[in-house]
Residue frames as qw, qx, qy, qz and C-alpha x, y, z in Angstrom:
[[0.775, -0.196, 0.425, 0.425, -7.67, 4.58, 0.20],
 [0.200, 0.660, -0.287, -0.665, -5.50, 6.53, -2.05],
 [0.745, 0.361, 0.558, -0.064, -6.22, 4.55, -5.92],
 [0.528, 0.804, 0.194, 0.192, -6.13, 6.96, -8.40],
 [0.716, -0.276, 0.098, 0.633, -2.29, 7.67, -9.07],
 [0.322, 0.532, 0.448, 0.643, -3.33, 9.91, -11.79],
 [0.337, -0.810, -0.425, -0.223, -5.59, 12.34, -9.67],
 [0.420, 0.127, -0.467, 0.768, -4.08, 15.16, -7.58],
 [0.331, -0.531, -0.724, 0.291, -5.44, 15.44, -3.94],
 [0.143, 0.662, -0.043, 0.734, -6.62, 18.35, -3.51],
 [0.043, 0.011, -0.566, 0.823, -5.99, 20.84, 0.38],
 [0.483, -0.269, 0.113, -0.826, -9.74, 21.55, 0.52],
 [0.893, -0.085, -0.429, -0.107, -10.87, 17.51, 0.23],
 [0.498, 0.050, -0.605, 0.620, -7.58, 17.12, 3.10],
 [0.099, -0.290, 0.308, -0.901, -8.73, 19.70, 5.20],
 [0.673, -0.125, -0.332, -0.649, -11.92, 18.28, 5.61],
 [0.856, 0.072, -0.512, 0.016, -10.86, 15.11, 7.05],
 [0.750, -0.649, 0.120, 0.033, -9.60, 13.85, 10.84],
 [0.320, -0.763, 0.558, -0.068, -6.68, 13.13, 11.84],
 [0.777, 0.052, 0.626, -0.037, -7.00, 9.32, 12.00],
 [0.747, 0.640, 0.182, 0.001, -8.07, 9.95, 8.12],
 [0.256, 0.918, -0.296, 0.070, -4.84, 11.77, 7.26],
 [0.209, -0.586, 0.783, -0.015, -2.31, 9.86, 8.89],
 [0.776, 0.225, 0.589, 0.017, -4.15, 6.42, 6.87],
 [0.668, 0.721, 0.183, 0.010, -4.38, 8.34, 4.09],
 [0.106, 0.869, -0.483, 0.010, -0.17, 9.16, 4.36],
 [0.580, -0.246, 0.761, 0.155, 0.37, 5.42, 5.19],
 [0.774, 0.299, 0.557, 0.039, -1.45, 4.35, 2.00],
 [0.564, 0.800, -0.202, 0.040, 0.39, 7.02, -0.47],
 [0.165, -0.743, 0.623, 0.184, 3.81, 5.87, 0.94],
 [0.774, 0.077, 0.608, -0.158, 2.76, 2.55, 0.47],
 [0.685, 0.668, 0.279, 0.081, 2.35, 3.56, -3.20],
 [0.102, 0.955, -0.261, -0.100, 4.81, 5.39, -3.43],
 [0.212, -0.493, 0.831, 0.143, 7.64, 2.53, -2.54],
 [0.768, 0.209, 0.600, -0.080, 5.76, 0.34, -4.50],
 [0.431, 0.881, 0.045, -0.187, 6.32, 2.74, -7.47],
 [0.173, -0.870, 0.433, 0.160, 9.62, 3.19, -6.64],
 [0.648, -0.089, 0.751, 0.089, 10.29, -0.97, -6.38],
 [0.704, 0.545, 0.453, 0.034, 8.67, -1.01, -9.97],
 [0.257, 0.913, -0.317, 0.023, 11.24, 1.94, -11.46],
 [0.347, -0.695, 0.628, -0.049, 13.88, 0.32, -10.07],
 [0.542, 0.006, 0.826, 0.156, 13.05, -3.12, -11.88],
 [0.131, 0.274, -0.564, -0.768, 12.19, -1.68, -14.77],
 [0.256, 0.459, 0.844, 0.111, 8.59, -2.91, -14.84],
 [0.080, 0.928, 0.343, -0.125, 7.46, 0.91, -15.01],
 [0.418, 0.479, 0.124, 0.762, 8.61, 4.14, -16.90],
 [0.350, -0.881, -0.282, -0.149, 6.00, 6.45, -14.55],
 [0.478, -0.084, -0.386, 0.784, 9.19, 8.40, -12.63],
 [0.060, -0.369, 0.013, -0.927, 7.12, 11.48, -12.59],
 [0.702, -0.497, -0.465, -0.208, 4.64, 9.66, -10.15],
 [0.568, -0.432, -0.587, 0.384, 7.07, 10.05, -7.38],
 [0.068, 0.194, -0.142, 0.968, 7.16, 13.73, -7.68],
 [0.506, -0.384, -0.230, -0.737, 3.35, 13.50, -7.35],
 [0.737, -0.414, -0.534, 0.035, 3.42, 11.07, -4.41],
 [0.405, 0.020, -0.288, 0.867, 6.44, 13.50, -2.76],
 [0.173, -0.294, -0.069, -0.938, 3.86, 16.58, -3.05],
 [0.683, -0.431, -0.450, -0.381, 0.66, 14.71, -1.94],
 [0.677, -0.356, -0.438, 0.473, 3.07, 13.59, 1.49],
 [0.267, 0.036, -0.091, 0.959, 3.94, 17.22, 1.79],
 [0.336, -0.386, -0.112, -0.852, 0.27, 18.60, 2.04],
 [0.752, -0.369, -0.524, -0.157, -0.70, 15.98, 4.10],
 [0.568, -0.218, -0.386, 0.694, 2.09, 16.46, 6.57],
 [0.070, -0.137, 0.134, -0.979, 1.29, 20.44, 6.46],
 [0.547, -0.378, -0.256, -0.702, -2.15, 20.12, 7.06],
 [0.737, -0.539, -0.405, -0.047, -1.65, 17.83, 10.06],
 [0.562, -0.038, -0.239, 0.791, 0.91, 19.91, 11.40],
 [0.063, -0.340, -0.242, -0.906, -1.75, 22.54, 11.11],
 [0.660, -0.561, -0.330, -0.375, -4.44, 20.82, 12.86],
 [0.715, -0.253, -0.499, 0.419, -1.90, 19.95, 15.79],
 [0.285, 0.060, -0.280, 0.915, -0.98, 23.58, 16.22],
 [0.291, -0.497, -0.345, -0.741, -4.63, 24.37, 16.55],
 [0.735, -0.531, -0.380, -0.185, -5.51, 22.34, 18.86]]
């Protein structure tokens, strides 16, 4: 489960990982991600630069399973 908001994911740790894993792990950063948003938006949080990092983290995930599909 992604946790650490702070922490950027790295392609070798992704690579590593199934399918199954990758498409959980891309439900549980959107998850965060519109939570984040919901909190900016009500002004419980300042953190806007979190969704760039949640925007990238969906973007290697999606390339790397767009990778493993074209392998197989």
């Amino acid at each position: 489960m992604w946790v650490d908001k702070e922490k950027k994911m790295k392609t070798i740790d992704l690579r590593k990982k199934s399918t199954d894993e990758l498409e959980k792990e891309l439900l549980d950063i959107r998850k965060a991600q519109f939570s984040a948003r919901m909190q900016i938006s009500t002004q419980q949080s300042n953190k806007t630069d979190q969704l760039g990092k949640f925007q990238k983290d969906i973007a290697r995930i999606k390339t790397i399973l767009a990778e493993k599909l074209n392998q197989s």
